[in-house]
N, C-alpha and C positions, 0 to 999 in steps of 0.2 A: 504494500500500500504506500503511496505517495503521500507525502507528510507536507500539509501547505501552512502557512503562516496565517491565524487570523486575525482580520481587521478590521477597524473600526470603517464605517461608511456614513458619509452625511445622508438625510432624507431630504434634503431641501428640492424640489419638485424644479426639474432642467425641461425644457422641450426642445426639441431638434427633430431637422427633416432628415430621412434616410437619403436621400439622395444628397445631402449635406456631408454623411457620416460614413458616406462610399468612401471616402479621399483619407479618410484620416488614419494616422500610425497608430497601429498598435504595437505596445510596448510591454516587453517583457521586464523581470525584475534585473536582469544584465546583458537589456541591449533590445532595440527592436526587432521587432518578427516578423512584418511585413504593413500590409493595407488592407483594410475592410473591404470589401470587393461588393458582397452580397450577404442578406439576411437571412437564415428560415423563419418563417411565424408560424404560429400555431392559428389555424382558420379557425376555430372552435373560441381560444378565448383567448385570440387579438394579441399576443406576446410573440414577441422576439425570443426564442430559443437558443440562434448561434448567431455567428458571424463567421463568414467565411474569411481567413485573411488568406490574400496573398503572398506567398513567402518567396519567390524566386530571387531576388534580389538577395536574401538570407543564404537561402538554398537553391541555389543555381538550377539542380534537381527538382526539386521539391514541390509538391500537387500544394492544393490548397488544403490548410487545415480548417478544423473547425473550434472555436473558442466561442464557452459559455459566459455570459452576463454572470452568473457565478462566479467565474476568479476574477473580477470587475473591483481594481483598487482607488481607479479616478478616472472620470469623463473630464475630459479638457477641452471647453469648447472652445477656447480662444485662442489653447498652439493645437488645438485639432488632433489631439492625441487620446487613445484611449489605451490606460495603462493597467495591465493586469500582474495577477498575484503569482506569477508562472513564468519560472526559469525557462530559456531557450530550450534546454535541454527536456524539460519538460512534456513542451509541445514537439521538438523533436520525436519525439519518442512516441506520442501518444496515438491512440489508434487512427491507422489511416482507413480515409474515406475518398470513396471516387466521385465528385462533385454530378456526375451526369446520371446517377442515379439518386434515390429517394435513402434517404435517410432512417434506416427501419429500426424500430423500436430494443430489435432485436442490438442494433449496433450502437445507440444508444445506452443502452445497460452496459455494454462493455467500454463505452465512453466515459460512462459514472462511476465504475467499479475504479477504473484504473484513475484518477485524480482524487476519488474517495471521498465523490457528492452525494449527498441524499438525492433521493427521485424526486423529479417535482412532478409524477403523476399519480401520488400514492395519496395525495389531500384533496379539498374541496375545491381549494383558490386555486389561481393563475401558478403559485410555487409549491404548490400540496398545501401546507398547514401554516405557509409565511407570506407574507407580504411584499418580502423583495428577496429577488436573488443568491444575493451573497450567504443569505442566511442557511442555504444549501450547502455554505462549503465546512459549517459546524457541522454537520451531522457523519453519524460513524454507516460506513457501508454495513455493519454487521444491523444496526436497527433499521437504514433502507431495506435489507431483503427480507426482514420482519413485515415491512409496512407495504413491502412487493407482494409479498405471499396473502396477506390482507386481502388487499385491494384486486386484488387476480379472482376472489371469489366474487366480486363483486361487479364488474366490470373487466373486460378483453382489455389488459395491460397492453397487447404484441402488437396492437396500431395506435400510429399517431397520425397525428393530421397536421404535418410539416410542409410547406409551401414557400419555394424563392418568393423574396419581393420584386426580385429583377422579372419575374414570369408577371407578378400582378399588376403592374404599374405600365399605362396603355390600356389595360382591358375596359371596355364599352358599359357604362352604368346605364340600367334601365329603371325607368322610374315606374310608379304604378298606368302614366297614359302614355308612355314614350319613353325614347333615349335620349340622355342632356347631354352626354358629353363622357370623360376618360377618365381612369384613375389618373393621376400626377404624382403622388407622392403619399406616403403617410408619418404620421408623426408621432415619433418614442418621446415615452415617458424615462428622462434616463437615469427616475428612480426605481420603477419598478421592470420597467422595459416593459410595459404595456404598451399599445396604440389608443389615443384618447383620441384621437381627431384623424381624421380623412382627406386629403387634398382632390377636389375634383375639377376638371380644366371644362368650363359649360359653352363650349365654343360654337355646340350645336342649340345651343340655348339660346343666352344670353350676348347681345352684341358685346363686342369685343370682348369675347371672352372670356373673361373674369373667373378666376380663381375662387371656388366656396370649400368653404367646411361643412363635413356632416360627419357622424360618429360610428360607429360600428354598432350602434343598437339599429339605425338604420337600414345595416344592411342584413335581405333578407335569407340572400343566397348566393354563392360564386359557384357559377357552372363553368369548371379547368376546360371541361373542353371546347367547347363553344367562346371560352374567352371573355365570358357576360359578368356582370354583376348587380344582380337585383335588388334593386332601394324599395323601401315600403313609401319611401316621400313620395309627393306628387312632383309634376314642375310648377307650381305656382308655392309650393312647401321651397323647392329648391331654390328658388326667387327669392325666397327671405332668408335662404341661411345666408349666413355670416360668411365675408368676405377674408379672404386668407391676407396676409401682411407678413410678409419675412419679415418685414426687420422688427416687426414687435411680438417676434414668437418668445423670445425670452422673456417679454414683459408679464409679470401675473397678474394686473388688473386687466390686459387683456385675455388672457390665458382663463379667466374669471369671467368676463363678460362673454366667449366661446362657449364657456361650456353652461351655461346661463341661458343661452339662447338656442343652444341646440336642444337640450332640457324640454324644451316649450312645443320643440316639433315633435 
């Protein structure tokens, strides 16, 4: 078992757009390890899972790994950095995955076994029984497979519902009397790595375009194959949402007034 250091994490509530956090270093505790490339989320309950980094630059060799919001020691939105709890060596070592296929639950457990995280599919919430991420890197694998063998009677542990953000971002949102327009972007919670807001581009809507927010309670269904994504709003609902604004996504009296108003739809 891999022995990681634990640490202390602020809760203070960050927002950022993934197409923001594609560019940024990730950093190991002696030395960087590459670039965020791509997300998986969980279509079920809107969470960031992994991040793909690219390591070549590292690893001249080397495929893309996969790093959990779990060894997550500082988001830096300002040198663009996001630094974890995990020697090169580390992620060196750690199981490899072929990015062109699906991610199976099956290889997940041997993901969490070998860094020596608790499951975050053996609780209620988005991280099992915790609130954020990190709080997974406390727990002993001997009481995750306690809480594996649980939950196995209870529910089919061996699927997940893992999905690139680079596959969902473009796909065609259909409202309840029509289609308004794309995904564009969505946006992490870089406390809990949730998605609390939606970027939608309504350029089949609304003149010029314009950029809205809407939330994931919104959406009622994403059909992979067909590329669709089904809104329960109307387009005159989609009219009133709230206008997106990069540069005051970090601000939280608008961050406040978002989710305030999506609330109401």
């Amino acid at each position: 078992m891999i022995e990681t250091k634990v640490i202390s994490f602020w809760r203070n509530t960050m927002y950022a757009g993934l197409r923001d956090i594609k560019r940024f270093t990730i950093a190991a505790t002696d030395g960087d390890i590459g670039v965020s490339k791509d997300f998986l989320f969980d279509d079920r309950a809107w969470t960031i899972r992994y991040m793909y980094a690219d390591t070549h630059r590292w690893l001249p060799l080397g495929d893309k790994v996969l790093i959990s919001p779990i060894s997550l020691s500082r988001f830096d939105i300002e040198n663009e950095k996001i630094e974890v709890n995990l020697t090169k060596q580390m992620v060196k070592d750690s199981p490899s995955v072929d990015d062109h296929l699906t991610v199976s639950r099956e290889y997940e457990e041997l993901y969490y076994r070998y860094f020596g995280y608790g499951y975050y599919w053996t609780g209620p919430g988005a991280w099992g029984e915790y609130a954020h991420p990190t709080a997974l890197s406390q727990i002993t694998p001997a009481r995750s497979a306690e809480e594996l063998s649980r939950s196995a009677l209870v529910e089919g542990v061996e699927s997940n519902h893992l999905r690139s953000i680079d596959e969902l971002q473009g796909y065609t949102i259909k409202a309840r009397d029509g289609e308004f327009g794309q995904i564009h972007d969505l946006i992490l919670d870089t406390n809990n790595w949730e998605i609390p807001l939606i970027i939608v581009d309504t350029h089949q809507l609304l003149p010029g375009g314009k950029k809205v927010l809407i939330a994931p309670k919104h959406i009622k269904e994403i059909n992979w194959l067909e590329q669709k994504v089904v809104c329960t709003l109307s387009e005159d609902e989609i009219k009133h949402c709230p206008e997106f604004d990069h540069a005051l996504l970090g601000d939280r009296i608008y961050q406040e007034q978002m989710k305030a108003k999506l609330l109401a739809l």
